[in-house]
C-alpha positions as CSV (number, residue, x, y, z in Angstrom):
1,X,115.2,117.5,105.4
2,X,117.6,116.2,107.9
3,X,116.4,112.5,109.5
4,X,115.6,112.2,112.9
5,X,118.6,110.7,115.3
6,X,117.6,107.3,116.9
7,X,117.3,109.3,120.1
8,X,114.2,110.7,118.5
9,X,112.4,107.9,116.7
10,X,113.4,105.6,119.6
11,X,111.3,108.3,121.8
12,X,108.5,108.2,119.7
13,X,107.9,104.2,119.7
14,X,108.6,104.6,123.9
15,X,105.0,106.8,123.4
16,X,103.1,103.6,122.0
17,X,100.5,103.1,125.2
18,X,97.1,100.9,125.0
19,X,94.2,102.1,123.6
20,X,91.4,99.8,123.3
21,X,90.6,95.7,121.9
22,X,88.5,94.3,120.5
23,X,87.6,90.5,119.0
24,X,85.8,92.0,115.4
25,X,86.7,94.4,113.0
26,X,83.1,96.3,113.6
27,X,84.6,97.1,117.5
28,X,88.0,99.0,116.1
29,X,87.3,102.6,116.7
30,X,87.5,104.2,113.3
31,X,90.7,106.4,112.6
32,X,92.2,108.8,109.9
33,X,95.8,108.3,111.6
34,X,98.3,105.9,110.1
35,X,97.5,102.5,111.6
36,X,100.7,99.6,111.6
37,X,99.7,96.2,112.0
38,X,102.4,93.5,114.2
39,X,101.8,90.4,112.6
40,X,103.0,86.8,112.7
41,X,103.1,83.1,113.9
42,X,102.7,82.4,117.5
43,X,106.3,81.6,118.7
44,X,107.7,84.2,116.0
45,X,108.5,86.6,119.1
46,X,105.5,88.8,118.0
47,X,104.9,91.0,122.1
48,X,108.6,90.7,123.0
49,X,109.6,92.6,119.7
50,X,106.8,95.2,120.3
51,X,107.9,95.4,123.8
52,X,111.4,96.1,122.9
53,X,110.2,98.8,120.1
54,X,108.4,100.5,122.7
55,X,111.1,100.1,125.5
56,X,108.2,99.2,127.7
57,X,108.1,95.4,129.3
58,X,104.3,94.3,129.2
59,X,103.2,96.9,126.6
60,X,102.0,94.2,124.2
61,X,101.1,90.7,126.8
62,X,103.0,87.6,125.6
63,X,100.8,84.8,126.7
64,X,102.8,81.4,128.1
65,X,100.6,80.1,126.0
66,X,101.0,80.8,122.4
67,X,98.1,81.3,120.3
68,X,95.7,82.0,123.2
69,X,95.2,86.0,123.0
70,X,92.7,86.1,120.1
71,X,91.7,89.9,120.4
72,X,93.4,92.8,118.2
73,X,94.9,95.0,120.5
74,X,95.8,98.5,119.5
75,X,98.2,101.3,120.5
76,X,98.7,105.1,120.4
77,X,101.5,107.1,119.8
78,X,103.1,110.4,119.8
79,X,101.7,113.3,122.5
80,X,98.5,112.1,124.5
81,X,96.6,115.0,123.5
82,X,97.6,114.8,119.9
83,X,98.3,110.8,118.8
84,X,100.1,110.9,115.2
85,X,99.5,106.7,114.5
86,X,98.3,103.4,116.4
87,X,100.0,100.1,116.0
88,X,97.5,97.1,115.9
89,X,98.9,93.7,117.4
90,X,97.4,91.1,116.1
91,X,96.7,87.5,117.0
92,X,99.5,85.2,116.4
93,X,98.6,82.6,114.1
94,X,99.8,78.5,113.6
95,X,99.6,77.2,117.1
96,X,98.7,74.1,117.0
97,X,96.8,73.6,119.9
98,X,94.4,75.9,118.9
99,X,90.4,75.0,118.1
100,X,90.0,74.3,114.1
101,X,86.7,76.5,114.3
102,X,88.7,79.2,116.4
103,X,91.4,79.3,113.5
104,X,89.2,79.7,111.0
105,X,87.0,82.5,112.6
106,X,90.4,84.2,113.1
107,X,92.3,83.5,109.7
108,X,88.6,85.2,108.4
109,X,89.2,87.8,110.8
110,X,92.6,88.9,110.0
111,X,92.0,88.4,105.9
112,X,89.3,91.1,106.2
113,X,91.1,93.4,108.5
114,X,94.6,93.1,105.8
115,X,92.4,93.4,102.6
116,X,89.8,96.1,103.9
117,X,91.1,98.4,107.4
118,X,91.0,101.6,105.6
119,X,93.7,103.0,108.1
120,X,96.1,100.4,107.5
121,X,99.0,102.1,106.4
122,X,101.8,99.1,107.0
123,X,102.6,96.4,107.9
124,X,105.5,94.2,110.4
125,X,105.6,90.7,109.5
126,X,107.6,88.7,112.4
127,X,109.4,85.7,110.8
128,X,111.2,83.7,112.7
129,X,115.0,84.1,111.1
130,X,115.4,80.2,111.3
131,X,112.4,79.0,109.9
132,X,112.0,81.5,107.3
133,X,108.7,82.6,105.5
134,X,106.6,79.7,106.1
135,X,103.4,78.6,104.1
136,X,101.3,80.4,106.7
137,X,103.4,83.6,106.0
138,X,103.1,83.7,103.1
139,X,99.5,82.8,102.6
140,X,99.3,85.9,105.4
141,X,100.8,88.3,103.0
142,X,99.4,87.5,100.0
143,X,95.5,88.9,102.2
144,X,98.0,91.8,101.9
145,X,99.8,91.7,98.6
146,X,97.4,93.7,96.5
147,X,97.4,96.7,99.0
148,X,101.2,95.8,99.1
149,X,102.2,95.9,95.4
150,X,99.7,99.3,94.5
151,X,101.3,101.3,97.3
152,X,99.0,102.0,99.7
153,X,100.3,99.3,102.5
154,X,104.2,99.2,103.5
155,X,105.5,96.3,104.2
156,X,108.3,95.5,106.7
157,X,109.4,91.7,107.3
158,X,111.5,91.0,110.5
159,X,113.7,88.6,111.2
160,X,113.4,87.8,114.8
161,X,115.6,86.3,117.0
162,X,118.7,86.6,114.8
163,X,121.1,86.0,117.8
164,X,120.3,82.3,117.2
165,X,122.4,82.9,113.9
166,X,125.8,83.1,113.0
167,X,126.4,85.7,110.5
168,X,126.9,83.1,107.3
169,X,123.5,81.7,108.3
170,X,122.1,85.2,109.3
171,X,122.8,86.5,105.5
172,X,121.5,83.3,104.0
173,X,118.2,83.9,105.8
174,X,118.1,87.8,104.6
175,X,118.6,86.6,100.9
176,X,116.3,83.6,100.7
177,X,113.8,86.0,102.3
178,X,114.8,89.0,100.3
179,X,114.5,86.8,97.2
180,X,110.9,85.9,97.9
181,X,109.6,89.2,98.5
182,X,111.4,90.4,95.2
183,X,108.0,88.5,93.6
184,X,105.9,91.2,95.5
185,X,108.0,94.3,94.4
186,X,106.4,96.9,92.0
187,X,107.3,100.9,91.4
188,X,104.8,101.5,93.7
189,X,105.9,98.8,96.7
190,X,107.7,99.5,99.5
191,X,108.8,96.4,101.2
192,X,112.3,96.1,103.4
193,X,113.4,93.6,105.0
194,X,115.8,93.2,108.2
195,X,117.6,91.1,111.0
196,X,115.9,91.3,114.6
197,X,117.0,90.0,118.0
198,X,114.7,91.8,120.8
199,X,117.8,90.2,123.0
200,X,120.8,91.5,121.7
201,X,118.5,94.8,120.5
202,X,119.9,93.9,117.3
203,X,117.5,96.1,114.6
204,X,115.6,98.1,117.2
205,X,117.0,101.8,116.2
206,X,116.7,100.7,112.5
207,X,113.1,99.0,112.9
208,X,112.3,102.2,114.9
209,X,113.4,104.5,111.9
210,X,111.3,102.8,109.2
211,X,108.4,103.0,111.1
212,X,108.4,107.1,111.8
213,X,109.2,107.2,108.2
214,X,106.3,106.0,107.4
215,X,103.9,107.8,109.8
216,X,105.7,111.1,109.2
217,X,106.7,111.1,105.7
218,X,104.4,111.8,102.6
219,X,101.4,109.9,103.0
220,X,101.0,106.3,101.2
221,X,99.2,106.1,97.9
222,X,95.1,106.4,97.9
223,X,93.6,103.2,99.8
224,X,91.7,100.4,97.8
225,X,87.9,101.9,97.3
226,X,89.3,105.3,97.6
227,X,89.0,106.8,93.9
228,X,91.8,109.2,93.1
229,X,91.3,112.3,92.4
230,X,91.6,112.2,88.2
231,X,94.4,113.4,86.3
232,X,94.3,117.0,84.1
233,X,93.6,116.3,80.6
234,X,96.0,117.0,78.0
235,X,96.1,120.2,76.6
């Protein structure tokens, strides 16, 4: 089957338009389409790169203050009368400024919807290409690394705001991140990894591909608390 030009993903993502919020995981409407999760520290550029996915300017709102929008927000896509997947931005996380009791409720909040959103079908990590994966990263993916590593979660990592990087420092970033994710990789994983700038629109087309692969292509393997259906016995 022949892959879909850019001009046709990138017309897809330009479809993503609000659907509903909500502050608990009992409020998200429950779904059988593909649901992909935006997810990442406050200042890691988490709205502008959805914004610049979609093509739309206040699609996802990018608060002035980071760490203050503490709802999940999600979106539809494909044709209004026949949506084919949602994305799910949720709260940035890290800001300092934030209430101790307000992190918690929301590190708690985000853990459960990783470990246990039956739709969740992937998920875009925003990483900040010059600080790397930091400890809150990657205590975020490991909520996510069993889902991860048995197949039925995707897992895409972005590098955002690579046009603060020269290209020696640009590769350097992709390996060292490439290297750490390596730990997470199993037959069953898929993980990639790639440079962003929402600026420059450095990664958009390729971002933009990935993500209608994985809505439109054969679906992930059987969720956690989903039994499969059991294999023929030998003959």
């Amino acid at each position: 089957m022949e892959a879909p030009s850019d001009k046709t993903v990138l017309a897809w993502t330009h479809t993503a338009r609000f659907l509903t919020t909500a502050s608990q995981l009992v409020h998200l409407p429950v779904t059988e389409l593909p649901e992909i999760a935006f997810v990442g520290r406050s200042n890691a550029g988490k709205s502008t790169a959805i914004n610049t996915l979609a093509q739309q300017k206040r699609l996802a709102f990018a608060s002035k203050t980071p760490g203050r929008t503490q709802h999940i927000n999600l979106f539809e896509l494909g044709p209004k009368d026949a949506a084919d997947a949602l994305f799910a931005d949720l709260p940035g996380y890290g800001y300092a400024a934030v209430a101790r009791s307000a992190k918690l409720r929301w590190q708690k909040v985000m853990a459960d919807y990783l470990e246990l959103r039956r739709s969740l079908s992937g998920v875009v990590l925003m990483v900040d290409s010059r600080l790397g994966l930091t400890d809150l990263d990657k205590q975020l993916l490991d909520f996510v690394a069993a889902r991860v590593a048995n197949g039925s979660v995707r897992l895409l990592v972005l590098l955002t705001k690579a046009d603060k990087l020269n290209r020696k420092e640009a590769n350097a970033a992709l390996a060292t991140c490439q290297e750490f994710l390596g730990e997470l990789a199993t037959e069953e994983a898929d993980i990639s990894v790639t440079l962003f700038s929402a600026l420059k629109k450095q990664g958009v087309a390729d971002v933009a591909h990935i993500l209608h692969d994985w809505v439109h292509s054969a679906p992930p393997a059987p969720q956690m608390g989903e039994i499969p259906p059991p294999e023929p016995s030998p003959a």
